[in-house]
N, CA, C and O of each residue as an XYZ file, in Angstrom:
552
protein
N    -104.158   -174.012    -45.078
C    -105.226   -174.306    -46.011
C    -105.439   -173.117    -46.932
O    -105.442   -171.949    -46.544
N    -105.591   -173.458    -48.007
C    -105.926   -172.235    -49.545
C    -107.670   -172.339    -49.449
O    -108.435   -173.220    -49.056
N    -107.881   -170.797    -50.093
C    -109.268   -170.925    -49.976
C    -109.800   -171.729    -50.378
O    -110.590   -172.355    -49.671
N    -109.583   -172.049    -51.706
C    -109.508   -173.585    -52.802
C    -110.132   -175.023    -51.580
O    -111.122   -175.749    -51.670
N    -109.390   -174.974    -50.867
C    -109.844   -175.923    -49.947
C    -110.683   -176.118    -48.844
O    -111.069   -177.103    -48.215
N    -110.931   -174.410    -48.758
C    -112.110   -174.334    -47.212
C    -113.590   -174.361    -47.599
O    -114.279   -173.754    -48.418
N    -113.814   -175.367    -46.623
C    -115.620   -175.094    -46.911
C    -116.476   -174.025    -47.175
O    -115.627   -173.143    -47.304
N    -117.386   -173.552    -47.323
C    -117.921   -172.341    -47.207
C    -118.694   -172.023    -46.132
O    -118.910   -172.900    -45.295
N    -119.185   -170.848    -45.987
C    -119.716   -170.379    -45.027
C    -121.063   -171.057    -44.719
O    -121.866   -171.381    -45.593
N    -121.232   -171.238    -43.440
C    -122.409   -172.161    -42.992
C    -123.893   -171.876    -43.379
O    -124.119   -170.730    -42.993
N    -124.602   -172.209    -43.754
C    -125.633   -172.111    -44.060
C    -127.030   -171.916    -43.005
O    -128.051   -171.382    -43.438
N    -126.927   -172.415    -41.589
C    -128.143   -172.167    -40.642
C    -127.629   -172.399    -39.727
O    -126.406   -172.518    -39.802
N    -128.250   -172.567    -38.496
C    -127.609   -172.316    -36.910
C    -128.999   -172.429    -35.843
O    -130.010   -171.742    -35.699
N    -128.415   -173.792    -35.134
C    -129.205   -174.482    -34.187
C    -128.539   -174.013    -32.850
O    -127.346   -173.902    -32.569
N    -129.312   -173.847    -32.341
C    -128.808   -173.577    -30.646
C    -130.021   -174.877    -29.906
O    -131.247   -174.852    -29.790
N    -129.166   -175.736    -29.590
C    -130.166   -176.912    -28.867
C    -129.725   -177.060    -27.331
O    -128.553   -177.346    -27.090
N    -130.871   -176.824    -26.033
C    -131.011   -177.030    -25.129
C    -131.651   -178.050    -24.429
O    -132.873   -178.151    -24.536
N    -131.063   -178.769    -23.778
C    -131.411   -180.015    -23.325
C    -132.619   -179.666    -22.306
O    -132.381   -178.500    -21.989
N    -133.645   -180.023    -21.714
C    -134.496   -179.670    -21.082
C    -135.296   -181.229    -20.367
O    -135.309   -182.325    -20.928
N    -135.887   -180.908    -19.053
C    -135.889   -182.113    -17.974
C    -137.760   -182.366    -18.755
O    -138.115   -183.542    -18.686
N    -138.390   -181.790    -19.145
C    -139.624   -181.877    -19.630
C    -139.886   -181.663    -21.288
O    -140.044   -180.469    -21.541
N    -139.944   -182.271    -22.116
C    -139.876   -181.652    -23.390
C    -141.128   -181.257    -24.006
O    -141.080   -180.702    -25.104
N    -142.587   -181.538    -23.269
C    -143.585   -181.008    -23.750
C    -143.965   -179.797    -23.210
O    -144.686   -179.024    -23.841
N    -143.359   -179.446    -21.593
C    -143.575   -178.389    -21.282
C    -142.356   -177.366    -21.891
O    -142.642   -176.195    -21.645
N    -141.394   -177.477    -22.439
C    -140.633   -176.791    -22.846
C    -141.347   -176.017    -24.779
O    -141.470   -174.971    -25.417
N    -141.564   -177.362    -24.841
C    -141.965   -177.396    -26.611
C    -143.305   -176.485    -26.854
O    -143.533   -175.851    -27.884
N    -144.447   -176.571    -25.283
C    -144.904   -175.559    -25.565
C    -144.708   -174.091    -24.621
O    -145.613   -173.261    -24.533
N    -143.624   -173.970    -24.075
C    -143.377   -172.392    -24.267
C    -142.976   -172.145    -25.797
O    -143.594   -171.299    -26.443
N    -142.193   -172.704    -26.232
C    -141.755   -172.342    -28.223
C    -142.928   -171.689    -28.731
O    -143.077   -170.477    -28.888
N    -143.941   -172.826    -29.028
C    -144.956   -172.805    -29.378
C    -146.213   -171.365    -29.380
O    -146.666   -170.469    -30.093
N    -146.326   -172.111    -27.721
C    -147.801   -170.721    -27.247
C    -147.332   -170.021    -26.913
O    -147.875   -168.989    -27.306
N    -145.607   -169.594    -25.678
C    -145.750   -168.646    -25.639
C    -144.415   -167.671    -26.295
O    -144.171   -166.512    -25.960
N    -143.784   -168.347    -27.131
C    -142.971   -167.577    -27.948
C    -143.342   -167.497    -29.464
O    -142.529   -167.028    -30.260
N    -144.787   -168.036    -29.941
C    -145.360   -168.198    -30.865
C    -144.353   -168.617    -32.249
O    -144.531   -168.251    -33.411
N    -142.983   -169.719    -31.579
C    -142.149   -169.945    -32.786
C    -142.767   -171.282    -34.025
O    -143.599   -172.077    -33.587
N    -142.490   -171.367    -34.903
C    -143.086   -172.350    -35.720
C    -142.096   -173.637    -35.424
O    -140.871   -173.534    -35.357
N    -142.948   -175.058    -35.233
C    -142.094   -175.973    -35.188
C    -141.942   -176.629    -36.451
O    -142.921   -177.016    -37.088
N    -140.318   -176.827    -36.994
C    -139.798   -177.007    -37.813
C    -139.829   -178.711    -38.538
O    -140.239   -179.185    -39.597
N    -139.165   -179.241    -37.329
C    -138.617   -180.571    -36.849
C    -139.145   -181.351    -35.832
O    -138.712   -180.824    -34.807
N    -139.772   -182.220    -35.547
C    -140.150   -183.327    -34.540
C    -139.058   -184.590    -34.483
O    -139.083   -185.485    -35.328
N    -138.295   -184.560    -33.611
C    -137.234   -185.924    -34.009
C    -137.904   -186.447    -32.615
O    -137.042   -186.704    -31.775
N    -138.922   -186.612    -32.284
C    -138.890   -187.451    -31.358
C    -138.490   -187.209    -30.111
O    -139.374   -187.065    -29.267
N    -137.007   -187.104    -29.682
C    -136.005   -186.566    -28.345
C    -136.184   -185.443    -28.576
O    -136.419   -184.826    -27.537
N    -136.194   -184.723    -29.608
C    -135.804   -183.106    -29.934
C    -137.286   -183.147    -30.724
O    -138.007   -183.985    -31.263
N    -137.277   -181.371    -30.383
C    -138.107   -180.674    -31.168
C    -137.682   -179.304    -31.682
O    -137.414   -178.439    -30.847
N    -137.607   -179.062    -32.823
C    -136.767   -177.709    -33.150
C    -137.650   -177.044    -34.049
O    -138.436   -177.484    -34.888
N    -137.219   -175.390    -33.535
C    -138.327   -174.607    -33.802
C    -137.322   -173.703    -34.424
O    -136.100   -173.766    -34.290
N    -138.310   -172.488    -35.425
C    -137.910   -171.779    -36.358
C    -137.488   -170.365    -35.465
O    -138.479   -169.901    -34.900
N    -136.635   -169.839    -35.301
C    -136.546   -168.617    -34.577
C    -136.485   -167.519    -35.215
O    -136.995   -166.497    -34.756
N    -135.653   -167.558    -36.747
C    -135.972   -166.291    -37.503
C    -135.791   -167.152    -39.281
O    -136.063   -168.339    -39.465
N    -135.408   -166.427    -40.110
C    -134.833   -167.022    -41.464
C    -134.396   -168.647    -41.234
O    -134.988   -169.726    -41.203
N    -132.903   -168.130    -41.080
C    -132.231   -169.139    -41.017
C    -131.149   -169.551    -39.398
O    -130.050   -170.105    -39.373
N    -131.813   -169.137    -38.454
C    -131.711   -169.649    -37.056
C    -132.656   -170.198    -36.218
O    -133.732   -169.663    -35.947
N    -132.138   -171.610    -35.668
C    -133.237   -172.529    -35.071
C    -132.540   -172.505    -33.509
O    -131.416   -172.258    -33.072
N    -134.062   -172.968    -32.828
C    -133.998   -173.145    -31.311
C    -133.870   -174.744    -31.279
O    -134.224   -175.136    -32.390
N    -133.569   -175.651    -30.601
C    -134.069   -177.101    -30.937
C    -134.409   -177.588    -28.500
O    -133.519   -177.434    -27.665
N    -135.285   -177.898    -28.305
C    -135.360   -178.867    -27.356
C    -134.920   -180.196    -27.452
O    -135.119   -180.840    -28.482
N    -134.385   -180.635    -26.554
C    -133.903   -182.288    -26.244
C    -133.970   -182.814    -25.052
O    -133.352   -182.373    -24.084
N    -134.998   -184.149    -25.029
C    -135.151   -184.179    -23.587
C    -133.705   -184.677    -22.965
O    -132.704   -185.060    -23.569
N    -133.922   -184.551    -21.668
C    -132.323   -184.658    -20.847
C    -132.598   -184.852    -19.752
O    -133.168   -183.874    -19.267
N    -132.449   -185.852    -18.920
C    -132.415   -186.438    -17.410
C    -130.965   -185.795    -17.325
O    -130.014   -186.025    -18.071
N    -131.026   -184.924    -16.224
C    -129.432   -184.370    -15.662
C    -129.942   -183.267    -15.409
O    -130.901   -182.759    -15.990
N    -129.066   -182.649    -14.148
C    -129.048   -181.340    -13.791
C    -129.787   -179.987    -14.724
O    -129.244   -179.667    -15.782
N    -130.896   -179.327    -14.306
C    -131.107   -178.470    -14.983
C    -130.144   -177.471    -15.492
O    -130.645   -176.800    -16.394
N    -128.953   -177.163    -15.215
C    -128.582   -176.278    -15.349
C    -126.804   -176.439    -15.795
O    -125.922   -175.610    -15.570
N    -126.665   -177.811    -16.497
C    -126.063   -178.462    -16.384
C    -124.989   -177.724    -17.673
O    -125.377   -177.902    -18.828
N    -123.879   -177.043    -17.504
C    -123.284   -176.318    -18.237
C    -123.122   -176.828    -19.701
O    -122.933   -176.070    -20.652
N    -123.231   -178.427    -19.807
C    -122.949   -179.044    -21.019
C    -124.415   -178.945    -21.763
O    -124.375   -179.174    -22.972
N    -125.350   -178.719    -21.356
C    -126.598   -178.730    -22.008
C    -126.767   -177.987    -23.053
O    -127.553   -178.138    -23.988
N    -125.963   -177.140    -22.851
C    -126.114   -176.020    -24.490
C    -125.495   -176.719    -25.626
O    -124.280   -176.748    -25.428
N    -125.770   -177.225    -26.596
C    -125.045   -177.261    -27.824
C    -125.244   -176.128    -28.985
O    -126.404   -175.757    -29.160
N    -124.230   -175.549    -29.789
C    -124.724   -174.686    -30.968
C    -124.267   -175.770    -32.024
O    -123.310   -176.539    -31.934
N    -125.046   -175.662    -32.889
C    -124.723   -176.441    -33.947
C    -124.751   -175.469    -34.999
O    -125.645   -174.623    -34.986
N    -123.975   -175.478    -35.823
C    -123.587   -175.025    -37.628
C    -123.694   -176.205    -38.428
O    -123.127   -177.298    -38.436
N    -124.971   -175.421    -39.381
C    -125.268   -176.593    -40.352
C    -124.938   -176.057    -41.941
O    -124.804   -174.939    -42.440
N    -124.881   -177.407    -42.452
C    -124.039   -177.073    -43.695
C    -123.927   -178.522    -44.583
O    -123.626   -179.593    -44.056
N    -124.226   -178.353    -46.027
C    -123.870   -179.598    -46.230
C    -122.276   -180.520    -46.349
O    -122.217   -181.747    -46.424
N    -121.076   -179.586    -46.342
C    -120.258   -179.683    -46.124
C    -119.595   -180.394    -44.529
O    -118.779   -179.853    -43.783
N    -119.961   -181.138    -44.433
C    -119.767   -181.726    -42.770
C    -118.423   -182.381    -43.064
O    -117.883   -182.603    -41.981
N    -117.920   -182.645    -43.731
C    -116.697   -183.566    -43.916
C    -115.464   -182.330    -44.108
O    -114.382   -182.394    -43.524
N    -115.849   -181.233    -45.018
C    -115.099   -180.183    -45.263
C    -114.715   -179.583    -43.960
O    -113.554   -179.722    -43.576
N    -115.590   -178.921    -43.233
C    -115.126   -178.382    -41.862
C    -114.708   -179.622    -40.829
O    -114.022   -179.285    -39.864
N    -115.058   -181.002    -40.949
C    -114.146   -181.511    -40.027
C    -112.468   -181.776    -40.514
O    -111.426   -181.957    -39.885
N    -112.709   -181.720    -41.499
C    -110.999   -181.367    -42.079
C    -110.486   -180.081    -41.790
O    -109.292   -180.045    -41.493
N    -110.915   -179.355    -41.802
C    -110.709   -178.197    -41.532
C    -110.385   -177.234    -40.054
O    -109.748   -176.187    -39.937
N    -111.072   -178.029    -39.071
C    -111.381   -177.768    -37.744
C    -109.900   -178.866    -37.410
O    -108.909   -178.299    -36.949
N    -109.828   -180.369    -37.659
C    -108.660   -181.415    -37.347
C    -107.665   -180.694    -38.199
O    -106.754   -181.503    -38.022
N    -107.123   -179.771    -39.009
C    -105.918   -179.442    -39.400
C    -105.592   -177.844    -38.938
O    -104.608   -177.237    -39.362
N    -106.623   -177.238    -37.957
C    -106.191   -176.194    -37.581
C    -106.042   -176.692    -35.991
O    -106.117   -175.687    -35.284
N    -105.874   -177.779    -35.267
C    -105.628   -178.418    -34.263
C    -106.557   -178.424    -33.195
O    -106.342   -178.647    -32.004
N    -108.118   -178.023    -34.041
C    -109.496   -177.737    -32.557
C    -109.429   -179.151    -31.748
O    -108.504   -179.887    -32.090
N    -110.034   -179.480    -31.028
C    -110.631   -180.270    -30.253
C    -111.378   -180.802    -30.599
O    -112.464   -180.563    -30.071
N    -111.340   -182.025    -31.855
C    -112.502   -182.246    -32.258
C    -112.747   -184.150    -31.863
O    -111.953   -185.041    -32.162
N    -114.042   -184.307    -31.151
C    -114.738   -185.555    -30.700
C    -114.244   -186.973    -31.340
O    -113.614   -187.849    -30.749
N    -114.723   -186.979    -32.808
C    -114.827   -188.031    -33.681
C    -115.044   -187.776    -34.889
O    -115.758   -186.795    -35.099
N    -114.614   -188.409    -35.868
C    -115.237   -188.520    -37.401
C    -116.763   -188.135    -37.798
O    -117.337   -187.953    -36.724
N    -117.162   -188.046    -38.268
C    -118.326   -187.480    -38.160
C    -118.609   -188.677    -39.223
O    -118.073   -189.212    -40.194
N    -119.997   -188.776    -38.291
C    -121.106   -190.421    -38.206
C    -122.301   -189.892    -38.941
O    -122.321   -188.751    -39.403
N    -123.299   -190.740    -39.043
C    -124.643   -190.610    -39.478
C    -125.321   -191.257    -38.131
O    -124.939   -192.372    -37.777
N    -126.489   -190.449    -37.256
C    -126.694   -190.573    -36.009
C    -128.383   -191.401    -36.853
O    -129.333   -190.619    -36.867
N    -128.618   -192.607    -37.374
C    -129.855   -193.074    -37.330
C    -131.482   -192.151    -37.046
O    -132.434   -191.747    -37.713
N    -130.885   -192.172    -35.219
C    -132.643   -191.949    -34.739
C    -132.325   -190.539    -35.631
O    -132.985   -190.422    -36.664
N    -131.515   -189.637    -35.358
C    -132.119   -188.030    -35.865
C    -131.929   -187.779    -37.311
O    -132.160   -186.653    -37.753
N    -131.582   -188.604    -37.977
C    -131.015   -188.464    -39.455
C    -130.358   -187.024    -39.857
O    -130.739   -186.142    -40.626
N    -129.199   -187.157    -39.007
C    -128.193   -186.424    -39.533
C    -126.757   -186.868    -39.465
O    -126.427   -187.843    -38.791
N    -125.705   -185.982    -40.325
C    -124.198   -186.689    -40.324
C    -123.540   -185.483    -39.574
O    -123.482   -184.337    -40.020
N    -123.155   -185.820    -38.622
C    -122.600   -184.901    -37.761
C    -121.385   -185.285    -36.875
O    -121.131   -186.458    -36.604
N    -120.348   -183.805    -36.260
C    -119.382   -184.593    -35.378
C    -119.562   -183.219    -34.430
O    -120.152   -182.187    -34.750
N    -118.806   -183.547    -33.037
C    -118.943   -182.135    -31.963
C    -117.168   -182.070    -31.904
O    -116.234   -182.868    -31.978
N    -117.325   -180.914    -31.761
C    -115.896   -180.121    -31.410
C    -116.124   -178.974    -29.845
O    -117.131   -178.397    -29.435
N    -114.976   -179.011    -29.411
C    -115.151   -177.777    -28.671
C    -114.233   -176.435    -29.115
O    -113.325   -176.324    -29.939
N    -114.972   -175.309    -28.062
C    -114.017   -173.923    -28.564
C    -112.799   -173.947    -27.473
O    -112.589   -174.897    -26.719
N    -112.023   -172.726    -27.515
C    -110.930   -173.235    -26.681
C    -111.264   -172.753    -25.190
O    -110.260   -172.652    -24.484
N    -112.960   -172.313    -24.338
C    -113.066   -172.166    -23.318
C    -114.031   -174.002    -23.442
O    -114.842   -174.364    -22.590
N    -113.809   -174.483    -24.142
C    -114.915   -176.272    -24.026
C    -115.940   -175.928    -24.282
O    -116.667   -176.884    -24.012
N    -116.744   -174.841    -24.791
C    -118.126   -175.229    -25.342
C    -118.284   -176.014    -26.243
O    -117.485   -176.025    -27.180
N    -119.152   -176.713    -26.204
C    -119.477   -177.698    -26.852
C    -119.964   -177.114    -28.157
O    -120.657   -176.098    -28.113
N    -119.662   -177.668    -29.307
C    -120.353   -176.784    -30.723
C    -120.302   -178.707    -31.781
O    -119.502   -179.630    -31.628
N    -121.262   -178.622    -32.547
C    -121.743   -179.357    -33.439
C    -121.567   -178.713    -34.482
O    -121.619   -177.488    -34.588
N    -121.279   -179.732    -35.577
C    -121.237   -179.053    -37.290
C    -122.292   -180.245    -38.068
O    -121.681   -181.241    -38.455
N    -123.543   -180.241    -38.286
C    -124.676   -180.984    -39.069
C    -124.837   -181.407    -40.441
O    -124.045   -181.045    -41.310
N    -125.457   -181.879    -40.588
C    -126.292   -181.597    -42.386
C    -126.928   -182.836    -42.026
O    -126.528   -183.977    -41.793
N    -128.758   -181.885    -42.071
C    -129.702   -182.791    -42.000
C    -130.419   -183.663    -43.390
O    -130.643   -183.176    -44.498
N    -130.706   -185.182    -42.909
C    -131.043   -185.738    -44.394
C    -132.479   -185.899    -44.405
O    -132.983   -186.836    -45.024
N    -133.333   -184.875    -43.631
C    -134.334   -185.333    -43.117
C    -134.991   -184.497    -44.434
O    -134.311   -183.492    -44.644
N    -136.088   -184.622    -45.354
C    -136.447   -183.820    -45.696
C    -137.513   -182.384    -45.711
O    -137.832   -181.474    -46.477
N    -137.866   -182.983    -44.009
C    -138.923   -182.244    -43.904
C    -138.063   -180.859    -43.391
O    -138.716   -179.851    -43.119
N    -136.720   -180.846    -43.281
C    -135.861   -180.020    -42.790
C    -135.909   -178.446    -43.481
O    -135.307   -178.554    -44.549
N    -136.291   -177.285    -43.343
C    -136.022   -176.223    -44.008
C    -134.865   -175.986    -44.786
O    -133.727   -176.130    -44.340
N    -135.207   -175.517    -46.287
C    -133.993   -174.868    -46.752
C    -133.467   -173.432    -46.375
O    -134.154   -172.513    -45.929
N    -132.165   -173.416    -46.629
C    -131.774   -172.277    -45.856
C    -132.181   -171.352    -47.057
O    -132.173   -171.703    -48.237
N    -132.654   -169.707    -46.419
C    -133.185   -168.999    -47.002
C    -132.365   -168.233    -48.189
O    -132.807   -167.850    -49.273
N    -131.205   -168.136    -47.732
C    -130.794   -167.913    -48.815
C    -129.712   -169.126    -50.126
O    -128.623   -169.089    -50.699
N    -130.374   -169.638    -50.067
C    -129.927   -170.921    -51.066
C    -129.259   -171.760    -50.257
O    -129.852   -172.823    -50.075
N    -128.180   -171.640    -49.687
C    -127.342   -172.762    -49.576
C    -126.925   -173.802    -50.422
O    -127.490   -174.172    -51.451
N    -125.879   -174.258    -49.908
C    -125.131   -175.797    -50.532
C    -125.777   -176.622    -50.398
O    -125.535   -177.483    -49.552
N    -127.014   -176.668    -51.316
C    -127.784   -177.993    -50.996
C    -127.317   -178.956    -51.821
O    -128.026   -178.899    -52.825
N    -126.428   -179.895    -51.956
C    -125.979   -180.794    -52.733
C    -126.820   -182.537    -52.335
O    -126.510   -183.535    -52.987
């Protein structure tokens, strides 16, 4: 791939943890990490951690400690660019990347080459923060 063709550099960064309670989780964020909540999707609640890095809760019936529970997500409006990009450098990548309804975003998951699980986003929600320093908001 020529630079000509690579997406650009990501614009924000979700680290979402699945959690067995989501109101008792949502308020440690809250009261006792005093983070601002960003996002309410309902399943998830995602909070502001600095500029342009987010925490997100998701409720989750399964093992607390359940190694798959971590997702990082890289957001970007380019979601189609890096899944071309990720499928022609031979990652591990899930599926085409969909538009998920309940959370209104277009997203696909890939893994790294130890299987963490990693997400690439772009939310259509508008109550969604812009990234602080401009971003590809197209």
């Amino acid at each position: 791939m020529t630079g000509a063709d690579r997406p650009g550099r990501f614009d924000q960064l979700v680290s979402f943890l699945r959690v067995g309670d989501l109101d008792r989780a949502a308020s440690f964020y809250t009261d006792v990490l005093g983070l601002e909540l960003v996002l309410d999707q309902g399943a998830c609640r995602i909070f502001r951690a600095s500029a342009d890095a987010f925490i997100g809760v998701c409720a989750h019936r399964g093992p607390p400690h359940d190694p798959t529970a971590v997702i990082t997500t890289f957001v970007t409006q380019d979601v189609e660019g890096w899944h071309a990009r990720l499928v022609a450098a031979g990652a591990v990548v899930d599926a085409e990347p969909t538009f998920s309804e309940r959370f209104g975003v277009t997203h696909f998951f890939f893994r790294d080459p130890d299987g963490y699980l990693l997400e690439v986003q772009r939310f259509h929600d508008p109550a969604w923060p812009r990234p602080a320093g401009g971003g590809d908001r197209r």
